[in-house]
C-alpha positions in Angstrom: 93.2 -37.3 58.6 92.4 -40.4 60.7 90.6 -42.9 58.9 88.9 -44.4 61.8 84.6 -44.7 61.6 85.6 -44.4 58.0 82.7 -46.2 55.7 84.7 -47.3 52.7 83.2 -49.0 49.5 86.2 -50.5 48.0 85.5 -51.4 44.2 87.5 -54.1 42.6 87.8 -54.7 38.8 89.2 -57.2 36.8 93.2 -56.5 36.7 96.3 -58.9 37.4 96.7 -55.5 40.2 93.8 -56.7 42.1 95.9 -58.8 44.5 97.1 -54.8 45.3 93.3 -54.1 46.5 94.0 -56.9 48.9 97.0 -54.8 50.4 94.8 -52.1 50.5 91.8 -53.6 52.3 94.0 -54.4 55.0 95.3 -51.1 55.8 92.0 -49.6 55.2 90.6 -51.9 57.9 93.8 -51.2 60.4 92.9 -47.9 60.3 89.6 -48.0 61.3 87.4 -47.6 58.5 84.7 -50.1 57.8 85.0 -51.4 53.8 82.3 -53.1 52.1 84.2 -54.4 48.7 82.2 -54.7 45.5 83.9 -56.9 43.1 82.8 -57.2 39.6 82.5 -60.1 37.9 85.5 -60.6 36.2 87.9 -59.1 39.3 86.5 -62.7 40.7 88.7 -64.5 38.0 91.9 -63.1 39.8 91.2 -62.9 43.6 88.6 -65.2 45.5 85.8 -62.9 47.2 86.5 -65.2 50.6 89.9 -63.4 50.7 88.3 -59.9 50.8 85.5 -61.0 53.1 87.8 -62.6 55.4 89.8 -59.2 55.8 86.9 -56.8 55.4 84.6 -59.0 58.3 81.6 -58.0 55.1 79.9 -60.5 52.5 81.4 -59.4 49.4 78.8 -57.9 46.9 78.7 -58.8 43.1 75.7 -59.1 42.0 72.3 -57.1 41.5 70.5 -60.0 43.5 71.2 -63.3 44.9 70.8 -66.5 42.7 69.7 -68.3 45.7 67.5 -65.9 47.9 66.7 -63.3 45.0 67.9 -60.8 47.7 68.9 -57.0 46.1 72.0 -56.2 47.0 70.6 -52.5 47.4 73.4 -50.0 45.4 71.3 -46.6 46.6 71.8 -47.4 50.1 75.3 -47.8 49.6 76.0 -45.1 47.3 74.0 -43.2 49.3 75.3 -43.8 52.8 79.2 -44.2 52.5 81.8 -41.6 53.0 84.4 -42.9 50.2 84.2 -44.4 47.3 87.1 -46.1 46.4 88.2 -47.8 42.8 91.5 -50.0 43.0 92.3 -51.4 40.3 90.1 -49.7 38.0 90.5 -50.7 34.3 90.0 -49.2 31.1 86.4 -50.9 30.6 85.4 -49.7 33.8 86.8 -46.6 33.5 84.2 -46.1 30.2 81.6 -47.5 32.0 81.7 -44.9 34.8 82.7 -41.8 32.6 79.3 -43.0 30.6 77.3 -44.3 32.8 77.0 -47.7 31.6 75.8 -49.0 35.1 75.7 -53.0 33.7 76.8 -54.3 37.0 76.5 -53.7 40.9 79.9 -51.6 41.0 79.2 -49.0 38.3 75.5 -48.6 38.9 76.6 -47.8 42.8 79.3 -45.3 41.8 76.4 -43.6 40.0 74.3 -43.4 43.5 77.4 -42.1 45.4 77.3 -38.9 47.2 80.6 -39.4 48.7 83.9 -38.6 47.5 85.2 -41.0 44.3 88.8 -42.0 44.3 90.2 -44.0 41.2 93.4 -45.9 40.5 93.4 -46.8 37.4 95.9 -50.3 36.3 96.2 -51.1 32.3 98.7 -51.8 30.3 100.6 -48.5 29.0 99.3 -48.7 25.4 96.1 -48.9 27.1 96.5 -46.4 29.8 98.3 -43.8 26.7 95.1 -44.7 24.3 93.5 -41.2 23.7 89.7 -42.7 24.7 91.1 -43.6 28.4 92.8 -40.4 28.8 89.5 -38.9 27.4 87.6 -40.9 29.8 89.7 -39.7 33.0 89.3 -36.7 32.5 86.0 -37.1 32.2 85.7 -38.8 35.5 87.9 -35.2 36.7 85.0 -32.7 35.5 82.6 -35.4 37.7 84.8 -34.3 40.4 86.2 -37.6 41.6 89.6 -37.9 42.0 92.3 -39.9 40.1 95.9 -41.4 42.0 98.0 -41.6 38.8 99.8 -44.8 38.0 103.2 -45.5 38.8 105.5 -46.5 36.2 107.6 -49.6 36.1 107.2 -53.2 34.2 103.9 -53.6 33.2 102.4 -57.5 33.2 103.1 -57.3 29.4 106.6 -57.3 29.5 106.5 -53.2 28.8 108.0 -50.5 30.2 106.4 -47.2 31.3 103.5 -46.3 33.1 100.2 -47.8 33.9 100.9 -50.0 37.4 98.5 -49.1 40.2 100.0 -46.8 42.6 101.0 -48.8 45.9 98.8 -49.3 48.5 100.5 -47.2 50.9 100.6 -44.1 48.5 97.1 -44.7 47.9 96.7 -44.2 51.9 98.3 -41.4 52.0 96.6 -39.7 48.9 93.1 -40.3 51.2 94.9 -38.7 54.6 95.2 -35.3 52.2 91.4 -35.2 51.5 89.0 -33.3 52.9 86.4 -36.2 54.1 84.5 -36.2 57.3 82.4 -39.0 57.8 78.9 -38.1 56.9 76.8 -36.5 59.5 74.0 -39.2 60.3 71.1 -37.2 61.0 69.3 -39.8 62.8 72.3 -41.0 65.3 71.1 -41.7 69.1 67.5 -42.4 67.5 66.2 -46.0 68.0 63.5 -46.9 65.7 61.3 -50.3 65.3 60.4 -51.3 61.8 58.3 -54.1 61.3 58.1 -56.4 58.1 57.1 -59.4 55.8 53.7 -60.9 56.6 52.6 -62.9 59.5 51.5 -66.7 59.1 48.6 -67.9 61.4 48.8 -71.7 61.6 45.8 -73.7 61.2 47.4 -77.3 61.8 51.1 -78.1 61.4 51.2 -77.9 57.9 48.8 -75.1 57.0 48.5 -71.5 57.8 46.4 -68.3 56.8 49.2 -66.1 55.4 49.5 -63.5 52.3 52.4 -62.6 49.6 54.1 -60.3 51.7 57.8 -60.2 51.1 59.6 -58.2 53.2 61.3 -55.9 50.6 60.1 -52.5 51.5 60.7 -53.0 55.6 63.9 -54.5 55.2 64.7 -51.7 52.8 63.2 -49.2 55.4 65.0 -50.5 58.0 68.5 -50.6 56.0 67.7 -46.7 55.2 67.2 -45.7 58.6 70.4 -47.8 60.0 72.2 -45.7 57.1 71.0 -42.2 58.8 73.0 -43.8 62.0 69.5 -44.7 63.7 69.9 -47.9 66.1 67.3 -50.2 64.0 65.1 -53.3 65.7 63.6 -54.9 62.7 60.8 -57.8 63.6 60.5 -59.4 60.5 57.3 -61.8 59.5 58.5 -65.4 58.0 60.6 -64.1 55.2 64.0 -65.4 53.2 65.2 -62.0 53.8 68.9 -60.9 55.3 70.2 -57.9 55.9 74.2 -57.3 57.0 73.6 -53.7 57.2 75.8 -52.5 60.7 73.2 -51.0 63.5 69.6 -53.5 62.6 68.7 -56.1 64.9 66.3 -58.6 63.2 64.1 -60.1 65.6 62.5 -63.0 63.5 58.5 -63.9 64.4 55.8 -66.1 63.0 52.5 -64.8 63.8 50.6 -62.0 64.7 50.2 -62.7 68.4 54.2 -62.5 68.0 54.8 -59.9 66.3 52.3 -57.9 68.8 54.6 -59.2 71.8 57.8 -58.3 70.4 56.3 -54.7 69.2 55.0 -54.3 72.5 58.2 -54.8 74.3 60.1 -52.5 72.4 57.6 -49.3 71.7 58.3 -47.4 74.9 62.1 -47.1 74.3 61.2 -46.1 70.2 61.9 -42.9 68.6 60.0 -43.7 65.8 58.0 -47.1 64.7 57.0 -47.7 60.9 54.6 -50.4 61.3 54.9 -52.1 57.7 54.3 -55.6 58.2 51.1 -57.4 56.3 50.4 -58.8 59.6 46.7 -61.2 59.2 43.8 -59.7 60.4 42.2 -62.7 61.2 43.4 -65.7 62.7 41.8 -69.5 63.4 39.6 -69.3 67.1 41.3 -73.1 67.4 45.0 -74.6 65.6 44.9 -78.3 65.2 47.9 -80.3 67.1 48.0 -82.6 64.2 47.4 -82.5 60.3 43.6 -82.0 59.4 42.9 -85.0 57.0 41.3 -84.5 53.7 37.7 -85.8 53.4 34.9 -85.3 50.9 33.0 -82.7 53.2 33.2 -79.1 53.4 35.6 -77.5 55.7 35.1 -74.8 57.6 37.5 -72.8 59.8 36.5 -70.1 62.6 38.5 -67.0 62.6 38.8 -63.9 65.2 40.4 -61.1 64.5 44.0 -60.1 65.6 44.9 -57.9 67.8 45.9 -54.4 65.3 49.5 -53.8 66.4 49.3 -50.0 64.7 46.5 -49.2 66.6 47.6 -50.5 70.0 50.8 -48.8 69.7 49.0 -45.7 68.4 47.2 -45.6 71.9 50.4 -46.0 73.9 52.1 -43.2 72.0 54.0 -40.8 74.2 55.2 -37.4 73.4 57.8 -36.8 70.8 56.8 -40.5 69.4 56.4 -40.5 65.8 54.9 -43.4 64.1 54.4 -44.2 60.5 51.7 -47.2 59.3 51.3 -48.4 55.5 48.1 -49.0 54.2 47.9 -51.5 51.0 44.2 -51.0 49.0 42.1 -51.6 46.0 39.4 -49.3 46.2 38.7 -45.7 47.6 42.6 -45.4 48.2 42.5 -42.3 49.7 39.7 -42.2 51.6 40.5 -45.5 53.8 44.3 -44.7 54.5 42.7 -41.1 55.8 40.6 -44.0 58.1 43.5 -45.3 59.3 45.8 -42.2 59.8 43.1 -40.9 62.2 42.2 -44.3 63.4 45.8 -45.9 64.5 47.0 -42.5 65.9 49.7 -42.2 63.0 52.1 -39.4 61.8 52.1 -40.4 58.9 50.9 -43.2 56.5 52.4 -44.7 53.2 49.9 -45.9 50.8 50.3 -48.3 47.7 47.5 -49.4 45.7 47.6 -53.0 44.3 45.9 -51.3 41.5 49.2 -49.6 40.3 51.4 -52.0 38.3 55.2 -52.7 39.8 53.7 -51.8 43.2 52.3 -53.9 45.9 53.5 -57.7 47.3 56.3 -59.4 46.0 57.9 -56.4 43.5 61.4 -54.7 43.7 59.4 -51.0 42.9 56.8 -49.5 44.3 54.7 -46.4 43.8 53.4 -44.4 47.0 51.5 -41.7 48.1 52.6 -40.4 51.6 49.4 -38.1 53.5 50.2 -36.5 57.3 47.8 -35.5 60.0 47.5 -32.4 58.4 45.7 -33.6 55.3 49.2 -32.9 52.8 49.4 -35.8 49.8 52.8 -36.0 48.8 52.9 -38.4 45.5 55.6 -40.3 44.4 56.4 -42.0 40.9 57.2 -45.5 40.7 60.6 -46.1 41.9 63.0 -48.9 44.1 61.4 -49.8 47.0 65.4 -48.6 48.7 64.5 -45.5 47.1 61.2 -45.4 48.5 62.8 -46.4 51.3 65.3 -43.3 51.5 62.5 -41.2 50.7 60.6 -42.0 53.5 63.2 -41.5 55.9 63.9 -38.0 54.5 60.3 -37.1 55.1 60.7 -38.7 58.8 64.1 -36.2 59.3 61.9 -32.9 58.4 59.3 -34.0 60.3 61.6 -34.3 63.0 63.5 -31.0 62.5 59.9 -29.2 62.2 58.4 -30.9 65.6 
């Protein structure tokens, strides 16, 4: 079968074969398929991650989140949206880790998300590869349903003869061209939605601005679900630390809420859909100083007008088919005041969170949501991921669009 549109998570444990997954990547990526490679740690320790992200045109993906950025490296949205799953080398710990779902690091705990097809190649020692628990463990993976290319035979990197060496790359290409994989139908393709995200800051001299703890997370994690559905994504993020290198998003990076109301503004008549999740200030100062407003021993007092609401403008330019989707963060009388704003802001659909529910809100990796339509139905979801929340408001936007 032709490999071409292919998307390929190529996991890479810690074997003297990876420099085979190297091989590998290449001739996934001459045949067209696009390969994000997960390495875990210790597959580091033989093959640099620049070498795979060099070939692959991807950031390599290790780790749950970045030590710098505290980005989340999101595993569901992966699992979730990629057509192969792919394990070459995989060793004997990994191997355990997978048939028990022991999901201590980004490549296991994504193979537990997959929908896709699982292919492993397993590279051990023979002793290893022989040992009753490994050949328990495979077959273990085999009543999962995923798929196992059997090790070659040959000298082993002990000095041993017999087998345990990871098949060759080539083999391993022609062992994909006999399954039956069809990239995944994208139920969203030819759809162009506009997420917004983060918070907007409203400056009050250079230095100082009105602003709140808005991070980003959920759009970003919105806009990464949708992209994976195969919608064209424009994503007009707040001032956030945020990246996303997921393919089909455009990030259009604003500061304030005048900005953010331009940039909505320019896009909304060519949207499918809009999810209008930014914390974007309701108020903002009636003058900005031009230079830095000294400190003195009086009271200070700023003058502030409100912002123009981006839902509700957009909500009165809707045109037919449109669907949009606000988010409504409260602390009191939940229910009653996203209602308000449903009817309001001319929404589909709104998303509430209540800061009053721990893990959810500003600032968390989870979140806890309950998601009401014009019709009045409460759908209530338990605390989960915000990429999960993500995914599971995407769903609900795919049935709404199948039943319109």
């Amino acid at each position: 079968m032709e490999l071409t549109g292919l998307r390929v998570i190529l996991g890479v444990t810690g074997s003297i074969a990876a420099y085979k997954a190297v091989s590998l990547l290449r001739l996934l990526v001459k045949e067209g398929a696009r390969v994000q490679v997960i390495m875990t740690p210790s597959a580091k320790e033989f093959v640099g991650p620049v070498t795979f992200s060099a070939l692959s045109g991807l950031p390599v993906l290790s780790d749950f989140f970045s030590s710098e950025g505290g980005d989340w490296n999101s595993h569901v949205e992966m699992g979730v949206s990629a057509d192969l799953m792919l394990v070459a080398p995989v060793t004997a710990s990994t191997l355990g880790k997978m048939a028990n779902g022991i999901a201590d690091n980004l490549l296991v705990a994504t193979y537990l998300a997959a929908r896709c097809p699982v292919l492993v190649a397993p590279a051990m020692d023979m002793d290893m590869y022989q040992h009753p628990s490994t050949q328990h463990n495979l077959e273990i993976l085999k009543g999962y349903g995923n798929m196992i290319v059997e090790p070659g035979k040959g000298e082993l990197a002990s000095g041993l003869e017999g087998p345990g060496r990871m098949e060759e790359p080539e083999e391993i290409i022609n062992f994909i061209r006999q399954i039956e994989l069809r990239p995944s139908k994208k139920k969203l393709l030819n759809k162009q939605v506009l997420v917004s995200a983060g918070p907007t800051h409203e400056n009050i001299d250079p230095v100082r601005f009105i602003g709140n703890h808005s991070s980003g997370k959920m759009g970003f994690a919105i806009a990464e679900a949708f992209a994976a559905e195969g919608a064209k994504v424009f994503l007009v993020s707040g001032p956030v630390s945020l990246e996303t290198h997921a393919e089909g998003i455009e990030v259009i990076r604003v500061i304030s809420a005048a900005e953010m109301f331009e940039r909505c503004s320019g896009l909304i008549e060519q949207m499918d859909i809009a999810v209008f999740n930014a914390a974007v200030s309701d108020f903002t100062p009636v003058s900005t100083s031009g230079k830095k407003i000294k400190r003195g021993d009086d009271e200070w007092s700023i003058r502030l007008k409100p912002t123009k609401d981006i839902a509700a403008e957009m909500g009165r330019r809707k045109t037919k088919g449109q669907l949009l989707i606000g988010f409504a963060l409260e602390t009191d009388n939940e229910l009653e005041h996203a209602r308000k704003k449903l009817e309001k802001k001319n929404l589909d659909l709104i998303v509430l969170n209540s800061m009053q529910d721990k893990g959810a809100g500003f600032g968390s990796d989870t979140n806890r949501v309950i998601m009401i339509d014009r019709q009045g139905n409460t759908e209530k979801f338990e605390l989960k991921s915000k990429a999960q929340v993500a995914i599971d408001l995407v769903q609900r936007v795919i049935k709404m669009e199948e039943d319109a």
